[in-house]
C-alpha positions in Angstrom: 190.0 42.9 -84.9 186.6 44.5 -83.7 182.8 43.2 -84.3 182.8 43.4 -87.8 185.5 41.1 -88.8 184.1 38.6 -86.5 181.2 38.8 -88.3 183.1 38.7 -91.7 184.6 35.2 -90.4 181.0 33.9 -89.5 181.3 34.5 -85.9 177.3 34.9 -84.7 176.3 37.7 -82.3 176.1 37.7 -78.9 178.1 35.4 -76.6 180.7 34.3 -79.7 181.3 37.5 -80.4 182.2 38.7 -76.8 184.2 35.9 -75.9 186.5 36.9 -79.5 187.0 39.9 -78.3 187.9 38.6 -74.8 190.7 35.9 -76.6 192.0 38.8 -79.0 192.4 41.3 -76.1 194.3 38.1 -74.1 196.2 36.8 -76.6 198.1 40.4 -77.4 198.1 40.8 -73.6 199.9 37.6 -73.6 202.4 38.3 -76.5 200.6 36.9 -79.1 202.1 37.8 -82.7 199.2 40.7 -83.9 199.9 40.0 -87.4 198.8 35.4 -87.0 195.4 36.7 -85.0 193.2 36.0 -87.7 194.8 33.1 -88.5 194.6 32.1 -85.0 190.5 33.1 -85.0 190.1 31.3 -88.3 191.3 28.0 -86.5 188.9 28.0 -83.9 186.3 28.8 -85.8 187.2 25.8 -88.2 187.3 23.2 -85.6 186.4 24.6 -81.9 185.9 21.2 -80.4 189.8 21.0 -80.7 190.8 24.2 -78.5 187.5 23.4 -76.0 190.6 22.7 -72.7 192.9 25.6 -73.9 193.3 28.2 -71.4 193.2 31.1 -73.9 190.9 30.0 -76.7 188.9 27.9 -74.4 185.9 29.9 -73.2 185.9 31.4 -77.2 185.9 27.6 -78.5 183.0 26.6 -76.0 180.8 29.6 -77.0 181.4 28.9 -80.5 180.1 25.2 -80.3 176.9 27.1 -78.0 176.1 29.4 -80.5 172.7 29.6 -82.2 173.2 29.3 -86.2 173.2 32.4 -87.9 169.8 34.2 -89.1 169.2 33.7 -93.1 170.1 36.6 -94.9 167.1 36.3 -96.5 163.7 34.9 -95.4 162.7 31.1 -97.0 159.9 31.2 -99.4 156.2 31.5 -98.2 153.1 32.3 -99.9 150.9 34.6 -98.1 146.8 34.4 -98.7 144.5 37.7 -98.2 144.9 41.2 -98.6 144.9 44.3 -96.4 146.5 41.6 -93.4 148.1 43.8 -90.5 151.4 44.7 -91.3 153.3 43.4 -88.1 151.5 40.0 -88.6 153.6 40.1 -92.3 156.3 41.4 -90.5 155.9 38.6 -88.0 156.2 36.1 -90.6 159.3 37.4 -92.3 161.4 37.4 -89.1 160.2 33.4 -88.5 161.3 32.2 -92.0 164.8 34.3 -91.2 165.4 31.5 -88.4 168.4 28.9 -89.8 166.0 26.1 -88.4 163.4 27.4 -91.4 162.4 25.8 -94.5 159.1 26.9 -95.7 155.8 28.8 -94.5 152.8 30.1 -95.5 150.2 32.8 -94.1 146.6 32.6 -93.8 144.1 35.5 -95.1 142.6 35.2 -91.3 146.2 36.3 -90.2 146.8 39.1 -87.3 149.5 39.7 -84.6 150.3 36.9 -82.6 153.6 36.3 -79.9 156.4 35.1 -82.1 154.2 33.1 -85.4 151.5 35.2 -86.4 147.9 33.7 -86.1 147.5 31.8 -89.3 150.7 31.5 -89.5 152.2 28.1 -91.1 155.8 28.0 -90.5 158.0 23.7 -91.3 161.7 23.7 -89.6 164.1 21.2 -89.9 163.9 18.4 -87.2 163.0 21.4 -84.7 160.1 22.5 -82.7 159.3 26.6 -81.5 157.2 26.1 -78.5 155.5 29.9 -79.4 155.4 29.2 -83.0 152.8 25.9 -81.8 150.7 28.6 -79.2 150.1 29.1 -75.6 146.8 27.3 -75.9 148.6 23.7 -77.6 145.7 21.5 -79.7 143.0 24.5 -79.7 140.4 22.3 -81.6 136.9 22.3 -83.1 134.6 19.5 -83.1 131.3 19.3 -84.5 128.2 16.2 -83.9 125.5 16.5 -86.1 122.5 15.5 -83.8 119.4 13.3 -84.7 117.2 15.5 -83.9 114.9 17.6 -86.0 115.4 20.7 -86.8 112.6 22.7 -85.5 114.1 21.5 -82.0 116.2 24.7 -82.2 113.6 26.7 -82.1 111.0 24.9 -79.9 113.3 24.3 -77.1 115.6 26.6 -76.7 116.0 27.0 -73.1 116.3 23.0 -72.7 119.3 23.4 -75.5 120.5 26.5 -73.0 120.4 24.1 -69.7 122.4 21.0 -71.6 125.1 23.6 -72.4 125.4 25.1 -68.9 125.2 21.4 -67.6 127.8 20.2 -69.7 130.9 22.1 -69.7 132.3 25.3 -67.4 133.7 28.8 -68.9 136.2 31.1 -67.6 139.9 31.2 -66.9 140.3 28.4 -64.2 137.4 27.0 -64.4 136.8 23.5 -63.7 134.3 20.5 -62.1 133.8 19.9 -58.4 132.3 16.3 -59.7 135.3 15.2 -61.9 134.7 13.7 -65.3 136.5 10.2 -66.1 137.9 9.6 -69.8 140.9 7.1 -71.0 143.3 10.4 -71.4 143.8 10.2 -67.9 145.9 6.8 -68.1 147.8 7.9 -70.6 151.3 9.0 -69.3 151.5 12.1 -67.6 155.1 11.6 -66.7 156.3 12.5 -70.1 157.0 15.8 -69.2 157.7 17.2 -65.2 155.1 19.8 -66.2 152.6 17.7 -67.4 153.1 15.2 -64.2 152.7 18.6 -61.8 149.7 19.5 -63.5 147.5 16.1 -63.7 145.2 16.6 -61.1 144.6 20.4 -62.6 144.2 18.9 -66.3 141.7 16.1 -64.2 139.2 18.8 -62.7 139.3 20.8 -65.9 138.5 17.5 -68.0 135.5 18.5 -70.4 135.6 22.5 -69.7 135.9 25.3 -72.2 137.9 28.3 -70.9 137.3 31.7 -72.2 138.3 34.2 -74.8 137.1 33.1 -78.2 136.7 29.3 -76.7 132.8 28.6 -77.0 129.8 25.8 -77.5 127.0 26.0 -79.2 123.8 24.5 -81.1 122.9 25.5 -84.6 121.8 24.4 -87.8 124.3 22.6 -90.2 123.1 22.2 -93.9 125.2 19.8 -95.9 124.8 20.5 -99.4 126.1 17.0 -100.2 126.7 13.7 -99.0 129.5 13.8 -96.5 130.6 10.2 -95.4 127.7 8.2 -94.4 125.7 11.5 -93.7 122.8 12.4 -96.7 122.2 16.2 -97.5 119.9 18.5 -95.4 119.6 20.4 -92.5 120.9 19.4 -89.4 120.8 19.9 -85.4 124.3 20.0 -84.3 126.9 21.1 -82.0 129.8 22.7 -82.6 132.5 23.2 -79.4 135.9 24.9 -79.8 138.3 25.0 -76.9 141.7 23.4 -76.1 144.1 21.9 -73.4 143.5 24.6 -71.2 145.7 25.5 -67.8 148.2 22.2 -68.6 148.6 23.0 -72.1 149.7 27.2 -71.1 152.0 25.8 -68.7 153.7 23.3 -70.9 154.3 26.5 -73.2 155.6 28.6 -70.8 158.2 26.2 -69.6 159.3 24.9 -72.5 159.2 28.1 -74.2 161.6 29.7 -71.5 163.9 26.4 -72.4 164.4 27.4 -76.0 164.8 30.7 -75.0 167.5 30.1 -72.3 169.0 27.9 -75.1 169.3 30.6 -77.4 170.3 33.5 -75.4 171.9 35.6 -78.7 168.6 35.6 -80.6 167.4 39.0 -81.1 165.0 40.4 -78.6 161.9 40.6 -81.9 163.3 36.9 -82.2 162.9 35.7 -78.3 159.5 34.2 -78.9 161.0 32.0 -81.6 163.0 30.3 -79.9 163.5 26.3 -80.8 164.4 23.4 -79.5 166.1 20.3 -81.3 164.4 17.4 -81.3 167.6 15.7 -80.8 168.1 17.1 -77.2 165.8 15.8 -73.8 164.4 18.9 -73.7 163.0 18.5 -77.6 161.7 15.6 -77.0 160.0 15.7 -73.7 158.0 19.3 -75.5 156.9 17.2 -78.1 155.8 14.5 -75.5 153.7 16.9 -73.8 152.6 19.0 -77.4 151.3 14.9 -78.0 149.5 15.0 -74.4 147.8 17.8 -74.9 146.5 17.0 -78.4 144.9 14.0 -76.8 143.8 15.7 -73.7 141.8 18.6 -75.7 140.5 16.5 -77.8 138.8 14.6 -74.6 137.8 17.6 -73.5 135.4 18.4 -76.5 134.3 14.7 -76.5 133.0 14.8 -72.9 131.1 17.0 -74.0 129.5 15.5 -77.2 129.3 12.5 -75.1 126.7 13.8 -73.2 124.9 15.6 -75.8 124.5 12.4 -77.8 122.4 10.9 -74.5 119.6 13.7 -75.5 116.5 11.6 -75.8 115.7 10.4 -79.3 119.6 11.3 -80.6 121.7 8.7 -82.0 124.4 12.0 -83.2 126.9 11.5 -86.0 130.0 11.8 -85.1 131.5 14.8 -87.2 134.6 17.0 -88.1 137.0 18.0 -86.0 140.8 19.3 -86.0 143.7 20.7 -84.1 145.2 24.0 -84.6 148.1 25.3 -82.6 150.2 22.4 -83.1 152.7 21.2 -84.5 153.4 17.6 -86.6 156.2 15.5 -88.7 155.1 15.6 -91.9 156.6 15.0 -95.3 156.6 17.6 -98.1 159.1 18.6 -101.3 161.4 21.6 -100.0 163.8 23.1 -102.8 162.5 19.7 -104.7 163.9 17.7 -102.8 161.1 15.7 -100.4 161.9 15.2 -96.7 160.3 15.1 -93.5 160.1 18.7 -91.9 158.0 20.0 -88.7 155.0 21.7 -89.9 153.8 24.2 -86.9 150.4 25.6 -87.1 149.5 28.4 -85.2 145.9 29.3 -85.7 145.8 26.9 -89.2 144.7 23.5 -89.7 146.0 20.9 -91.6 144.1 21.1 -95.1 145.6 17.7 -97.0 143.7 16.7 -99.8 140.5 14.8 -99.2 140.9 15.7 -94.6 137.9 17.5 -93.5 138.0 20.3 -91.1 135.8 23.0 -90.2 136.5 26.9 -90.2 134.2 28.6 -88.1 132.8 32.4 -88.6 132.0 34.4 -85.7 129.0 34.8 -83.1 126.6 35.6 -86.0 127.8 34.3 -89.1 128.0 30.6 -90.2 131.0 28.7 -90.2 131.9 25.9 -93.2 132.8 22.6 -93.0 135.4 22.1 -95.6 137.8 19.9 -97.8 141.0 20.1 -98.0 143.0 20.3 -101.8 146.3 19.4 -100.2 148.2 22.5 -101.7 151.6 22.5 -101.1 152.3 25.7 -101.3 150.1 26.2 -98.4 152.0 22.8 -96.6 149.0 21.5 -96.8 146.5 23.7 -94.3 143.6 26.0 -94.3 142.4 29.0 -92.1 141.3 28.4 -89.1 138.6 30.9 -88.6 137.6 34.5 -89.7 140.0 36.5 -88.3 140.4 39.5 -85.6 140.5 43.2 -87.1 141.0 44.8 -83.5 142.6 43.4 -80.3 140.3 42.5 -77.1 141.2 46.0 -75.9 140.0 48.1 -78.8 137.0 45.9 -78.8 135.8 46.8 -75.0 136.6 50.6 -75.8 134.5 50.7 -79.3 131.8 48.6 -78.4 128.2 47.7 -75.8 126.6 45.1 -74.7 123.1 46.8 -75.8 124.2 47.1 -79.5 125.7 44.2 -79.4 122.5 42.3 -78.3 120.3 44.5 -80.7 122.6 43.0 -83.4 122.7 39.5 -82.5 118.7 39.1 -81.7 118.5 40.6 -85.6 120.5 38.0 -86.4 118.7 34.8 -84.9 121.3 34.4 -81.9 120.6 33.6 -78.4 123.5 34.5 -76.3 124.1 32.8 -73.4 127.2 34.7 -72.0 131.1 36.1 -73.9 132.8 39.0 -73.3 132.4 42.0 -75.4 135.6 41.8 -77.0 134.4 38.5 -78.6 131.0 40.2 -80.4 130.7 39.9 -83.9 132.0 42.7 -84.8 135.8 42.2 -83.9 135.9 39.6 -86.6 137.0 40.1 -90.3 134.2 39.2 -92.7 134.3 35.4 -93.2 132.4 35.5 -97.1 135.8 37.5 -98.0 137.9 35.2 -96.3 136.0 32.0 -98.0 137.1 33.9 -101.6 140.8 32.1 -101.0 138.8 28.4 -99.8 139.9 27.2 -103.9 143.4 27.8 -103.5 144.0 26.4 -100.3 
């Protein structure tokens, strides 16, 4: 018998099938009648718990009770938004709906390459979580506070608007508050996870910061063309903040996402990064623990800062939008018509369920929309969750400068305070285009 009849029997790759050969070879060594093998293979494949303190079919028995599920031979069903997306983002998407833990996905037209889940990607498993497939940066959120304050205070007094945001809130990787903010996050329990316990005086002095990359605050003008709660149309003052759980959050996904993959170790290598853990095992649970944690923690994070901002003299500020991506949540939805309760992971997506608000922003000089969601299914219920990149950070400091760049954004009304050049306007897909697809979310 070689590889491919254990793979004819249903034997999966990797460890399983090394350990088959190692009981074939042995049991011929050991007199074994050649012509009952297969019969011999099929038994322990039909029940390996049975043969698990055998001294010949042992070690085979034990990796075939270890043994990740087979890939699908074909990928579950998902619906992709937008054309012209990146290829390996598509490709990225196949491979996670081949896992045997999928059930459903969809793709966002803001899609591009992520590690493991494409951004925008929307991917349910069955009682399941993939560490990558929720995102390095766990509970990236936006949140939005429409300010009492007139209009016209945009333009009057912008370097007072400049000083609040510098006052309020640190950028940069690492960065953090020498005077330490206090919010009710912190006596939440941080032993849910050993990672999250290490890194509770770290989440502490980074309590109300913002990060880097594409993570930003900033104050514009928000029209609302109709009334949205107890808010009447007009034009507002408002901030808009988007940032997430920062250093605790990356190193929750590292370690967990290691787990899943040390748990998996026959995955194929373009499959690593999709690893999963059961939410029946310790491990499971304490991710999703700490996944929980961090949804809480960014979401203090963004209100320390609209805290403060709604002490500016003369501003009551309405509390507005806001929404995770980059997590992951038990939700119910009809899979193969039949409705159960899957894990609906969304990596750069937010949850779009009929009547939820979110918010999709657009890029350093074009607006962003405040939105309502139509609770598609065949979407699992989520939206975009911004414009998009069309070229990596990389590209973006090779092909661009800072003096175009500024030229641009003064033509466009925008005072920069300070980003990287690989987060100008520029490197972001047209969000008009993208807001095309906002009636079949």
């Amino acid at each position: 018998m070689n590889t491919k009849d254990f793979i004819r029997l249903g034997i999966p790759l990797g460890e399983a099938t090394r350990r088959a050969t190692g009981f074939v070879t042995s049991f011929i060594l050991a007199g074994g009648d050649k012509t009952r093998l297969e019969e011999e293979v099929k038994a322990i494949i039909a029940n390996p718990s049975a043969f698990t303190r055998d001294d010949l079919r042992g070690e085979f028995a034990k990796a075939l009770l270890n043994a990740s599920p087979p890939l699908r031979s074909e990928p579950v069903k998902y619906r992709q938004w937008g054309e012209g997306l990146e290829h390996e983002a598509v490709m990225q998407m196949e491979r996670a709906c081949l896992l045997p833990v999928a059930v459903a996905g969809a793709l966002m037209p803001d899609a591009h390459v992520g590690y493991g889940l494409p951004i925008g990607g929307v991917l349910a498993t069955e009682n399941s979580v993939i560490p990558y497939a929720v995102g390095v940066d766990i509970a990236c959120r936006m949140k939005m506070t429409v300010l009492d304050i007139p209009a016209q205070h945009l333009e009057h007094h912008q370097d007072r608007l400049t000083r609040a945001i510098e006052a309020e809130t640190r950028f940069g990787v690492g960065a953090s508050f020498k005077n330490r903010r206090q919010h009710e996050v912190l006596n939440a329990d941080w032993s849910v996870s050993p990672i999250t316990a290490q890194n509770k005086d770290k989440a502490w002095s980074q309590l109300g910061t913002s990060g880097s990359g594409n993570h930003f605050v900033e104050f514009g003008l928000f029209t609302a063309h109709g009334k949205i709660h107890d808010l009447e149309p007009g034009t507002y003052l408002a901030l808009l903040s988007h940032s997430g759980s920062r250093g605790t959050g990356a190193a929750v996904c590292d370690y967990y996402s290691k787990e899943a993959v040390r748990r998996h170790p026959d995955l194929p290598s373009e499959l690593k990064r999709l690893a999963w853990l059961s939410l029946d095992s310790e491990e499971g649970q304490e991710y999703w623990a700490a996944m929980e944690l961090m949804g809480r923690y960014a979401a203090a994070n963004h209100a320390m800062i609209h805290k403060h901002r709604r002490h500016e003299p003369g501003s009551r500020g309405a509390a507005g939008p806001g929404n995770h991506h980059n997590f992951a949540w038990k939700e119910r939805h009809v899979i193969n018509g039949v409705e159960k309760e899957v894990v609906v992971h969304r990596k750069g997506a937010t949850p779009a369920g009929e009547g939820v608000l979110g918010i999709i922003p657009g890029s350093m000089a074009s607006p962003g929309f405040v939105v309502t969601g139509k609770g598609n299914p065949e979407s699992l219920n989520s939206a975009s969750h911004g414009a998009g990149r069309v070229m990596s950070r990389t590209q973006a400091n090779k092909t661009f400068n800072w003096k175009d760049a500024n030229r641009f954004l003064r033509q466009q009304g925008v005072t920069l305070i300070s980003a990287g050049l690989d987060e100008v306007p520029m490197v972001y897909k047209n969000i008009h285009r993208l807001w095309q697809h906002r009636r079949t979310w």
